[in-house]
N, C-alpha and C positions, 0 to 999 in steps of 0.2 A: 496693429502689429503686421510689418512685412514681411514674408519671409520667400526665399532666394527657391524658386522650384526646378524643376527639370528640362534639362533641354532634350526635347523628345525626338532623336534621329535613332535611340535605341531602348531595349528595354531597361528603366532603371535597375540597378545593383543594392545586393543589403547596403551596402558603405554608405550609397548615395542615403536609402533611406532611415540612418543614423538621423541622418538630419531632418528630417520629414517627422521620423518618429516624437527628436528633442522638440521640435516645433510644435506639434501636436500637446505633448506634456507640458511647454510652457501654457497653453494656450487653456488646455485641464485645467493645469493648477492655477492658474490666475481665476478661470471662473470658480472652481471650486472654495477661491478663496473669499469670493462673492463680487470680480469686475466682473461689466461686461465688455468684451474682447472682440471686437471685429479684426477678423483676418484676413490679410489678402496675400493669395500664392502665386507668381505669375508661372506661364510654360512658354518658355524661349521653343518658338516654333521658327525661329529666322535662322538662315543657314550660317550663324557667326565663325568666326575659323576655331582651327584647331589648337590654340595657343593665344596667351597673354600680348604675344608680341603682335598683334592684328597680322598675321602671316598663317602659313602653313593651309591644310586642307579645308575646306569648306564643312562642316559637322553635314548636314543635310546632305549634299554632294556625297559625299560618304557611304552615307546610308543607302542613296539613290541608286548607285554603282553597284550596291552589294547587293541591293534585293529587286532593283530593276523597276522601283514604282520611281514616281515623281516627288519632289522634293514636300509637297503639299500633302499625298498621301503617306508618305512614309511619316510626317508628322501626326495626321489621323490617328495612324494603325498605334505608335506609342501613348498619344495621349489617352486616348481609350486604355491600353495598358497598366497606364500610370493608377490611370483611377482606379483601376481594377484591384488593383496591387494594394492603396490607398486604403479602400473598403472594405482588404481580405487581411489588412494590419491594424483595422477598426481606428485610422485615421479621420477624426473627422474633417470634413470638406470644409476649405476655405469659404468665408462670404463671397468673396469674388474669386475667380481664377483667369486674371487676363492672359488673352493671346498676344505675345509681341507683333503677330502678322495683323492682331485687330486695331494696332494703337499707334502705326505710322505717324497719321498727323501729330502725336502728343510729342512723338520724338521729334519730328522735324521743327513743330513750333519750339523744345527744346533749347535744339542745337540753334537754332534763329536767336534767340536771346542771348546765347554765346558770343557768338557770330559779335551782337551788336556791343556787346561788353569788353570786344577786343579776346577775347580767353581764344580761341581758335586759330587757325591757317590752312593754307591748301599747301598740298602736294599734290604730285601725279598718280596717287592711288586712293585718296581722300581727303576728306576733313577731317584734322587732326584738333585736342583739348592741349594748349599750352600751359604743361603744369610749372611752368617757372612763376608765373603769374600767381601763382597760390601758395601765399607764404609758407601754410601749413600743410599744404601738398604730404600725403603718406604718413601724417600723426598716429592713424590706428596701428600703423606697422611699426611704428615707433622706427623711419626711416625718416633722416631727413632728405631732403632732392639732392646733394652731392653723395650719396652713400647709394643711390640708384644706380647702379655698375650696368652698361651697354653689354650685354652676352652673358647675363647672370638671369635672370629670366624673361627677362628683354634684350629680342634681336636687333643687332645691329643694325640699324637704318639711316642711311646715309640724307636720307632728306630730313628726319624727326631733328627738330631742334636738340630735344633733351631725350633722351635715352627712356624713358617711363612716357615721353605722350603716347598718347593712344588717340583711335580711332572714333571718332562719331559718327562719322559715316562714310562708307567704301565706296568707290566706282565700281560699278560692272565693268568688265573688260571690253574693251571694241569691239572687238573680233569675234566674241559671240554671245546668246542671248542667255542671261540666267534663269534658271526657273524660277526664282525667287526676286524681284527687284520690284525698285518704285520709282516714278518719277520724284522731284525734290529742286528745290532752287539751285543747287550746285549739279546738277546729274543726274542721270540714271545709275543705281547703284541700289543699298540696300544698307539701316542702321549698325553703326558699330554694336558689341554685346553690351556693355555696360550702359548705355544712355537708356536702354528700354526699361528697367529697372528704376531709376530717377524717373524718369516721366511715369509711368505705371502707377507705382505707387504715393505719388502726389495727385493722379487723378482720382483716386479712389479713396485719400487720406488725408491728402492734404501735407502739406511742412512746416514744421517738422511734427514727425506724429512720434508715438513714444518708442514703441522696440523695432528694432531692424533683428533678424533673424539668419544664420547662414551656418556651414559648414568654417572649419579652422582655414580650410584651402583658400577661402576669398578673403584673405584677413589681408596676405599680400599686394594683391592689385584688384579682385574688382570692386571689394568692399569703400577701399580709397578714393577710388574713379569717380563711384558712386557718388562719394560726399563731395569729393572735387566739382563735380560737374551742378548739383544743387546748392552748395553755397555760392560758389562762383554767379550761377542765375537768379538766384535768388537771395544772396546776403546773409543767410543763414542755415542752420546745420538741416539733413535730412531728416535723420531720426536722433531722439537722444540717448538713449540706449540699445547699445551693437552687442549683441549675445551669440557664441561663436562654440560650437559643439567640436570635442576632438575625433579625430580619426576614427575609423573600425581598422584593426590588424585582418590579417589572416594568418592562423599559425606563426605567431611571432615578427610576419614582416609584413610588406607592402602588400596593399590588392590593388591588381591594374588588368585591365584586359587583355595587353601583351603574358601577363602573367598566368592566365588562365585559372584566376581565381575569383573574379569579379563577380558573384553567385548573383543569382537572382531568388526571387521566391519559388519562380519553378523549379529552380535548380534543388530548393528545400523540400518541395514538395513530394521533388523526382524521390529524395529520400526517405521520406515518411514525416517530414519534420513539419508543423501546423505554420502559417504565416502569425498564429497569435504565439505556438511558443516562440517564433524570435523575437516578437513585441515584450513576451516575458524575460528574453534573454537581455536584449536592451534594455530593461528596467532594472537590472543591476547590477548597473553601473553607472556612477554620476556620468554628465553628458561632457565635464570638463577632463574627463579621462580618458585617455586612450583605450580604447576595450578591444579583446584580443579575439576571433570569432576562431574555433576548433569544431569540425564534424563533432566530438566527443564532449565539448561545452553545449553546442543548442543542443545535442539529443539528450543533457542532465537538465536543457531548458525547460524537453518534452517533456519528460518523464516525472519533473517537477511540478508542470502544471497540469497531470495528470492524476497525482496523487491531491494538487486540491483542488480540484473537481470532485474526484471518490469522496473527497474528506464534506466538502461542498455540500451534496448527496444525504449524509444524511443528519444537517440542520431543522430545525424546525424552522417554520415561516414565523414572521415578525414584524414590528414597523419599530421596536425602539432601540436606536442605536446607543453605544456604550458610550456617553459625553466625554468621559477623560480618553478614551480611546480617538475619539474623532478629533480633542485638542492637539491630542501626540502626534496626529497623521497630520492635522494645517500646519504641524511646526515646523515637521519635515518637507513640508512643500514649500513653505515661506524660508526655509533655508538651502536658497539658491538651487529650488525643482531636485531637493535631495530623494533621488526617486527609489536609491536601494534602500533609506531609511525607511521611506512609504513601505515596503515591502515587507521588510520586516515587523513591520507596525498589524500587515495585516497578519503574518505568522505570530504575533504574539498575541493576536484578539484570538485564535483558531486555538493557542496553546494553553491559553487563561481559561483552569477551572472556576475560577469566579465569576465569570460571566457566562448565563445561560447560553442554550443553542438557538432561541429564538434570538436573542440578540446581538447575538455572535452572525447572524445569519445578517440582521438590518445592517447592522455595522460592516460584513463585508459589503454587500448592494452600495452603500456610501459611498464606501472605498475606491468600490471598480466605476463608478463619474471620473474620478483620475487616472486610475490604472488602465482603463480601455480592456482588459480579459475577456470580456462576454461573462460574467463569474453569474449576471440575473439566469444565466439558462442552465444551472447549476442548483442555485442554492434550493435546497430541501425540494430536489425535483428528482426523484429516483429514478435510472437508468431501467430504460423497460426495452427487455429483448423480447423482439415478437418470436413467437413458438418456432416458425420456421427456422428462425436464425441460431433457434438454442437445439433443435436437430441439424443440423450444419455441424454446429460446433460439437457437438458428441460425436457425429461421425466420424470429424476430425482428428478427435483424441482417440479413437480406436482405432485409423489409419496411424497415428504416430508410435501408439503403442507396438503395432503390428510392422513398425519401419516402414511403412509405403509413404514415403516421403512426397511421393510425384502426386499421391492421393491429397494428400495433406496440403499442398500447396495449393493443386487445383480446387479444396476447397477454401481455403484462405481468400483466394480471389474471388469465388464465387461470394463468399458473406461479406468482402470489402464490397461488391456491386449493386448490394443490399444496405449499405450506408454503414458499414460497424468493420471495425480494423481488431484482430487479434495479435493479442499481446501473447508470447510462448517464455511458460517458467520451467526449469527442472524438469519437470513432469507432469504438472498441470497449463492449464492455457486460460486466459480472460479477455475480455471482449470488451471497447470502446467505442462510442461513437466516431462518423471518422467526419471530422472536420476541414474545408478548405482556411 
């Protein structure tokens, strides 16, 4: 399984990891179902540009500009990020995670097979992929090569033969040195985006290996590219199965960075919101639907997954899980990673008085191998406030009752410093762990 990962000249966004997360739940649910799954995730560390049309600003250059490091370390500083982010969404870690900076040669021997198979040409600004050459050229778009419009998300270029080639590899410019480039049989210069992707994951998998993984966004051009450029070298398809997760909204519309809605986890964090309740929030909704994100939707994500932990708490321990319960959760994974029926599946183990609490407890532990929650540091494990922290909080409620507000806050922070976040009701107040 490949799946399409981050190009790291900034921090990723929830949107981006919709897809990171469906990726991960494929990957769940297929062992859960008893494969074994090697995955591989690459990190586009090469400065590719900023658009489909191999044009526009250089992504690294970008970055470089903004925060003043080099194009090398501004990749560093995100990919640490990513994983960061990755580990704090209980994503597990791909088998491999190639650097496009580490796999030049795969791409260039690549594009050399191109080269020889006739599929290429030069211009004055690269090596370009002649997609007239490929009957099927854009099948996943359900495009065929005259329905590819020049200025529709492909810039005009007066040298490209057809309006959809693209780039396999760019020249650096004369006039000055890139931070990023490589020598290559045509030039100094640096791979187009899409070939690192083809070569990467045939190094590591082979062709064709079974699923290709990605966001709805590369269904248009790089998805295409992709199969373009390995059946083209190769005489046969990349992967056999291309599985394609829909958008994240924001409040009804687009997220874009121009938009200034492009949230991060810190940005959740900034507001009290757990990196695992958005993982909960993401859970339901299939991956083929557009899911809409509202401040006022992940805080019912929190607060949802806060009542089952409480609920969690007080389980007894156990090892025998509910067999008919565990059929009903593979059935909803085996139909098509239906991951809010999972959900459900496990509220209906939590709401079944027929089923004791020690088993109600095994069968969540089950559960959460797919769901990814952390639900093991939960069940029948009661919430233990050290003494100091339960004077804190009495303090507290007697600063509220008496309106010393200023009191009450300052102690708020004092017991979040102490690892536990207070929850404020009507008139009394509770106390949770506080999770990154």
């Amino acid at each position: 399984m490949y799946s399409c990962g981050p190009t790291v000249y900034q921090a990723a966004s929830i949107g981006n990891f919709r897809a990171f997360l469906f990726a991960d739940l494929l990957r769940r649910g297929l062992e859960f179902l008893g494969y074994e799954v090697k995955q591989i995730m690459n990190i586009t560390d090469v400065g590719h540009l900023t658009d489909d049309a191999d044009s526009g600003e250089d992504k690294m250059i970008v970055g470089m500009q903004k925060e003043g490091k080099t194009a090398w370390e501004i990749a560093d500083v995100y990919t640490e990020m990513f994983l960061r982010d990755m580990d704090r969404l209980h994503i597990l870690r791909p088998a491999v995670m190639p650097k496009a900076t580490e796999h030049i040669p795969e791409q260039i021997e690549l594009i050399q097979v191109l080269e020889e198979k006739a599929f290429t040409y030069k211009t004055s600004d690269g090596i370009y992929f002649d997609t007239s050459k490929l009957a099927d050229y854009g099948a996943l778009a359900h495009q065929k090569q005259e329905e590819k419009e020049a200025g529709a998300r492909v810039e005009v270029n007066p040298e490209k033969r057809n309006p959809a080639d693209f780039a396999l590899w760019k020249f650096s410019p004369t006039d000055q040195k890139r931070n990023m480039e490589w020598e290559s049989p045509w030039g100094v210069g640096f791979p187009g985006w899409h070939i690192e992707c083809s070569a990467m994951s045939e190094e590591y998998l082979g062709s064709p290996f079974d699923i290709h993984t990605g966001g709805e966004d590369h269904i248009p051009v790089h998805h295409p590219n992709e199969m373009a450029q390995t059946e083209a070298a190769r005489g046969h398809a990349l992967a056999n199965v291309w599985i394609h997760n829909a958008f994240l909204q924001v409040d009804g519309g687009k997220m874009g960075k121009s938009l200034g809605n492009a949230y991060t986890l810190d940005d959740l964090m900034d507001k009290g919101i757990e990196p695992l309740a958005y993982r909960y929030f993401i859970l339901q909704a299939h991956y083929k639907t557009p899911q809409n994100f509202t401040w006022e939707s992940v805080q019912a994500a929190q607060n949802a997954l806060n009542n089952l932990r409480d609920e969690l708490r007080t389980l007894s321990a156990s090892t025998e899980v509910n067999t008919d319960a565990l059929e009903r959760f593979k059935a909803a994974i085996a139909d098509d990673v239906n991951a809010p029926a999972a959900v459900a599946e496990l509220h209906n183990v939590l709401n079944n008085n027929a089923i004791d609490s020690g088993s109600k407890s095994a069968t969540v532990l089950k559960f959460d191998e797919f769901l990814g929650l952390g639900l093991p540091d939960y069940v029948a494990t009661p919430l233990l406030v050290p003494a100091e922290v339960q004077e804190l909080m009495e303090e507290r409620q007697n600063a509220r009752e008496a309106k010393d507000w200023e009191r009450a806050d300052a102690l708020r922070d004092e017991i979040a410093e102490k690892g536990f976040l207070v929850e404020d009701g009507a008139s009394d107040q509770s106390v949770r762990e506080k999770h990154e």
